[in-house]
VORODO-792954 format. One line per field, with one value per residue: residue number from 0; residue in one letter; x, y, z of N, C-alpha, C in turn. Coordinates in nm, 2 decimals. Each point is the difference from the previous one (the first is absolute). Last residue first. Layout:
guvo: [NUM, ...];
loro: [a, ...];
n.px: [X, ...];
n.py: [Y, ...];
n.pz: [Z, ...];
ca.px: [X, ...];
ca.py: [Y, ...];
ca.pz: [Z, ...];
c.px: [X, ...];
c.py: [Y, ...];
c.pz: [Z, ...];
//
This chain:
guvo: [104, 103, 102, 101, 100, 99, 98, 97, 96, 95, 94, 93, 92, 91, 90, 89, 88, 87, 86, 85, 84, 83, 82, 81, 80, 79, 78, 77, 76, 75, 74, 73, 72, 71, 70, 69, 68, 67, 66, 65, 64, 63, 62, 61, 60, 59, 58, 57, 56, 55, 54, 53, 52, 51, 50, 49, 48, 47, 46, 45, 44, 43, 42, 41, 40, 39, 38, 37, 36, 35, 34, 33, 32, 31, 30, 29, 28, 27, 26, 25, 24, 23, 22, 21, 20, 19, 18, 17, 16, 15, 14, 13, 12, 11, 10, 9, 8, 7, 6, 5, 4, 3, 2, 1, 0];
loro: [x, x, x, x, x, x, x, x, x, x, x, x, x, x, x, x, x, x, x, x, x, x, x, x, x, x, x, x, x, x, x, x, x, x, x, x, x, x, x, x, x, x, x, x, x, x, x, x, x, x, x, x, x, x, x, x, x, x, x, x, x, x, x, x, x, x, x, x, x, x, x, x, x, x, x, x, x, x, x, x, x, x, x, x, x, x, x, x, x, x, x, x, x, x, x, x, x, x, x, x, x, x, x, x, x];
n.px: [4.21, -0.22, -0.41, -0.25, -0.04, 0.20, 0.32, 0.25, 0.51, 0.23, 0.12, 0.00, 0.28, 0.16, 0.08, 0.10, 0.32, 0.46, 0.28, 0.25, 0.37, 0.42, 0.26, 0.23, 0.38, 0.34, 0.24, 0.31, 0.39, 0.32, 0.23, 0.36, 0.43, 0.30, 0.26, 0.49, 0.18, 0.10, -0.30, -0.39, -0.38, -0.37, -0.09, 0.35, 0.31, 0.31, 0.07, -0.33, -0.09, -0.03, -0.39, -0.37, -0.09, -0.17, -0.48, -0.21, -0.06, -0.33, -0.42, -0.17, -0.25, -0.43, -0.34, -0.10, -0.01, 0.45, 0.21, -0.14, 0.24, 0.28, -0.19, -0.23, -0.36, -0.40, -0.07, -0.08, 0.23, 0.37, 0.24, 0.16, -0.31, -0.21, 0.15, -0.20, -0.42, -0.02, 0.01, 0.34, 0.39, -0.12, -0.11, 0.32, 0.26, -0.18, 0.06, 0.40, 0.09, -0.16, 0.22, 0.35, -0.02, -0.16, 0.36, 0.28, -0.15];
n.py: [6.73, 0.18, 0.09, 0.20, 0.17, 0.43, 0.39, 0.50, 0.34, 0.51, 0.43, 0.20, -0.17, -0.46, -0.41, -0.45, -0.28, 0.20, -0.06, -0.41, -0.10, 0.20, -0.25, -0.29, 0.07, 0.18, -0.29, -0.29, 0.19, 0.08, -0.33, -0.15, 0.25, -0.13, -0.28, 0.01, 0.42, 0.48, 0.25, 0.36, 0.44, 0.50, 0.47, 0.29, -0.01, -0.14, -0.48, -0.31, -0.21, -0.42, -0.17, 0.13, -0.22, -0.41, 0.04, 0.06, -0.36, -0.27, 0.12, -0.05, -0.39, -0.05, 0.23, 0.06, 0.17, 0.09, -0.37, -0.28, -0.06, -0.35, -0.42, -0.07, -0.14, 0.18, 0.53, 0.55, 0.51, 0.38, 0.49, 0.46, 0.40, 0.09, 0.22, 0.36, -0.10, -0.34, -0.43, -0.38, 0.20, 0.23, -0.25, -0.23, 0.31, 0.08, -0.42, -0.02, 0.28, -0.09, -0.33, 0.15, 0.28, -0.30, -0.17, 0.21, 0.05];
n.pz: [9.74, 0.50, 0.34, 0.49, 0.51, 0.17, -0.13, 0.05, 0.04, 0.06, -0.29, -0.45, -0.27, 0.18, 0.34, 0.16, -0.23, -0.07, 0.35, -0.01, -0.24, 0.16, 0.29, -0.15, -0.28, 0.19, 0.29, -0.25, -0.10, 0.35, 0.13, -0.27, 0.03, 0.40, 0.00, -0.17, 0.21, 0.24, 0.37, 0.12, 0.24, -0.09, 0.02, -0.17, -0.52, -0.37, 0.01, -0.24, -0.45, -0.13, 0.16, -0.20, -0.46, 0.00, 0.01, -0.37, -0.31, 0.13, -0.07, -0.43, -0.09, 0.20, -0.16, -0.54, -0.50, -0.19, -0.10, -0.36, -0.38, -0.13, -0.28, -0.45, -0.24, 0.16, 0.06, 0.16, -0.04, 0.11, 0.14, -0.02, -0.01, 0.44, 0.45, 0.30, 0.25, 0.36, 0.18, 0.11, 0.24, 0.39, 0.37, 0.22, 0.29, 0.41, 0.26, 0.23, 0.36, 0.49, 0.29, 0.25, 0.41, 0.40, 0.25, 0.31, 0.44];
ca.px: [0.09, 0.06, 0.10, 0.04, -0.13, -0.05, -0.06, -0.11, -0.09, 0.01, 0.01, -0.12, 0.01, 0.01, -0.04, -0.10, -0.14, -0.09, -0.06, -0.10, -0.10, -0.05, -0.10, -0.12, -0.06, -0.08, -0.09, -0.08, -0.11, -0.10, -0.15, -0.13, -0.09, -0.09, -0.10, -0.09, 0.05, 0.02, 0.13, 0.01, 0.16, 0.00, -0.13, -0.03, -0.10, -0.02, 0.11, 0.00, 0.01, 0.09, 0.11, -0.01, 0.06, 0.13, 0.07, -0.05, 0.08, 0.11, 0.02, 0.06, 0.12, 0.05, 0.07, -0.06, -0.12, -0.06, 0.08, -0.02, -0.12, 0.12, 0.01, 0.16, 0.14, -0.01, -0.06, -0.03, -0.14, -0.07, -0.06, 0.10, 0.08, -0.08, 0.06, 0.15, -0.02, 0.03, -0.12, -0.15, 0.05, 0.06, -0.08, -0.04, 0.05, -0.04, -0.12, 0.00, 0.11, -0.07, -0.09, 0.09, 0.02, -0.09, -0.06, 0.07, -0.04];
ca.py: [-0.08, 0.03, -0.07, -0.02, -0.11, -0.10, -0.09, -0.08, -0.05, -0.12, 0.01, 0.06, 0.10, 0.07, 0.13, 0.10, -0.09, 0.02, 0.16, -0.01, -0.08, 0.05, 0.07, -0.10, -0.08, 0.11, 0.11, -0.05, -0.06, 0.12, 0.02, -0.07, -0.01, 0.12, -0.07, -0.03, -0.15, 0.00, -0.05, -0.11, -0.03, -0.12, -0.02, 0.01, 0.01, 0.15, 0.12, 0.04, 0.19, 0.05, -0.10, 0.09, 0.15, -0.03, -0.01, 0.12, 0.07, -0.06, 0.02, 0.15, 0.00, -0.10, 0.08, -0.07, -0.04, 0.10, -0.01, 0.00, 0.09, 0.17, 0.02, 0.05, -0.10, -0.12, -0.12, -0.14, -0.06, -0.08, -0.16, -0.11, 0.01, -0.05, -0.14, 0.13, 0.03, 0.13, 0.05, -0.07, -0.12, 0.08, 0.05, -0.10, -0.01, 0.07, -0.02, -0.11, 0.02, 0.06, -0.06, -0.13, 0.06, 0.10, -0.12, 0.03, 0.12];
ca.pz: [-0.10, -0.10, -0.01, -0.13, -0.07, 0.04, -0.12, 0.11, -0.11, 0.03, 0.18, 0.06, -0.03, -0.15, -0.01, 0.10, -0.07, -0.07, 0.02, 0.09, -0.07, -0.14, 0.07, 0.11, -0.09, -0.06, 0.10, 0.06, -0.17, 0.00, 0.12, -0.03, -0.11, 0.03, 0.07, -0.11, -0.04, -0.12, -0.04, 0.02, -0.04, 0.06, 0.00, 0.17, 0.11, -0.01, 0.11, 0.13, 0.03, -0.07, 0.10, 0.11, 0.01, 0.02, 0.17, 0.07, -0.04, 0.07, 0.13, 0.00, -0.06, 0.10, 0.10, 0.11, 0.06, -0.01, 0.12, 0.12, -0.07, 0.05, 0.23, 0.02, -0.11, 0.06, -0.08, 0.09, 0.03, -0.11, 0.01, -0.02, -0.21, -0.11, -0.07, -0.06, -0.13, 0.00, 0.00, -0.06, -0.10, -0.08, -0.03, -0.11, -0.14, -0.10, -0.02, -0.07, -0.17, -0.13, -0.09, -0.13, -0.08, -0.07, -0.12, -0.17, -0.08];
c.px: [0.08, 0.03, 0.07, 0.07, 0.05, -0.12, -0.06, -0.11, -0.08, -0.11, 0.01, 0.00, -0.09, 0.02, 0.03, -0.06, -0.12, -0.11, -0.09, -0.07, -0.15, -0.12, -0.03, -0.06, -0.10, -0.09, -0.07, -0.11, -0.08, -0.02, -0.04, -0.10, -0.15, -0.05, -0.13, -0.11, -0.08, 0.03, 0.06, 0.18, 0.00, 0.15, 0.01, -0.14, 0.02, -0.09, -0.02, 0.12, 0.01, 0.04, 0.12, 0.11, -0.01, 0.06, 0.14, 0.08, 0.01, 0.11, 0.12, 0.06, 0.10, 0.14, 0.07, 0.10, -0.05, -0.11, -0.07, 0.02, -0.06, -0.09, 0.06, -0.03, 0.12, 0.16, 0.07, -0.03, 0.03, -0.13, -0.07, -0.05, 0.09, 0.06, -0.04, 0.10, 0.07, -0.02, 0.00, -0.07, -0.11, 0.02, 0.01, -0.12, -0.06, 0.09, -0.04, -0.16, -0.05, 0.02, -0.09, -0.16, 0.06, 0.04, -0.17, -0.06, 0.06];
c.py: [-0.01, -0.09, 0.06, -0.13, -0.02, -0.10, -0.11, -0.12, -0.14, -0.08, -0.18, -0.01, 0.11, 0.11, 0.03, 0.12, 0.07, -0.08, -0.02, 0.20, 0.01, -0.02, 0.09, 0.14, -0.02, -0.08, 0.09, 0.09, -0.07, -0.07, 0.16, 0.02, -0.04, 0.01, 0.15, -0.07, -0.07, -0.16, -0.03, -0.06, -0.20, -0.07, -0.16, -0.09, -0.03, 0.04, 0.12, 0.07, -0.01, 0.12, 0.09, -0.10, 0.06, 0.11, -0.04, -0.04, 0.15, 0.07, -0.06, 0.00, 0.15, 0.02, -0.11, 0.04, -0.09, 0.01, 0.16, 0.08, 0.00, 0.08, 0.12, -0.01, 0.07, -0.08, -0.10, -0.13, -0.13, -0.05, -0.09, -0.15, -0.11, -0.05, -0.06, -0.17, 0.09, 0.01, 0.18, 0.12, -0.04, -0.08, 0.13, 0.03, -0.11, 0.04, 0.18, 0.02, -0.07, 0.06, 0.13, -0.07, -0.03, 0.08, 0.06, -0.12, -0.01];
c.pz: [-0.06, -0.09, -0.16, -0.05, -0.15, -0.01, 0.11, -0.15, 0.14, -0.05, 0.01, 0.13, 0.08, 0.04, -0.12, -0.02, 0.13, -0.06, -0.09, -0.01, 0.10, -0.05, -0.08, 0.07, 0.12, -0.12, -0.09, 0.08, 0.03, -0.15, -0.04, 0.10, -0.03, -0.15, 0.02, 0.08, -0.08, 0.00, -0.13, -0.09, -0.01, -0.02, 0.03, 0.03, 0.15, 0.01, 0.00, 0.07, 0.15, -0.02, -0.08, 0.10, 0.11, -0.01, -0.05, 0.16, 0.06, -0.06, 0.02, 0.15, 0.01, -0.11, 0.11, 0.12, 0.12, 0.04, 0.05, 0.09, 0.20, 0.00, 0.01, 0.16, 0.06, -0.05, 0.00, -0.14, 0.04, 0.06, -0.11, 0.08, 0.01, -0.16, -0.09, -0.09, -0.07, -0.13, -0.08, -0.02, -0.10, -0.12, -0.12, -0.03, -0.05, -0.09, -0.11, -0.07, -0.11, -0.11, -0.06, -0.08, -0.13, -0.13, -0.02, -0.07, -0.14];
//
């Protein structure tokens, strides 16, 4: 259960983060000449920086407990990068996205 509850932390602060519009005024725009710029518009970069802060807040939650090692760091930035990325290539705005057959360019 606490890793249910670690990936949906995870997944709706990086959905808050990209997307919320209370970030609008301080999210930068997306440009090619600055990579750091990226890191705001994509939910596999946000998802990992997002899972190393909830490894690092986690003592001061009931909700999920992980050991404080530099291995755990990288497997929750890892976990919340991969499944971040996967929710939201499943579901917008409008419910669960049914593109089948489609092709994307």
């Amino acid at each position: 259960m606490e890793l249910l509850w670690f990936v949906l932390a995870a997944f709706g602060l990086t959905q808050i983060l990209l997307y919320g519009s209370i970030f609008d005024s301080i999210r930068p725009e997306k440009d090619p000449e600055n990579k750091w710029t990226t890191l705001f518009h994509c939910p596999m970069c946000m998802g990992f920086w997002v899972g190393v802060l909830l490894f690092l807040i986690n003592g001061g939650t009931e909700l999920f407990n992980v050991e404080y090692t530099l291995a755990n760091l990288f497997i929750c930035g890892w976990l919340s990068s991969g499944t971040s990325y996967l929710i939201m290539m499943i579901v917008d705005d409008f419910g669960i996205k049914l593109n089948i057959g489609e092709k994307n360019d």
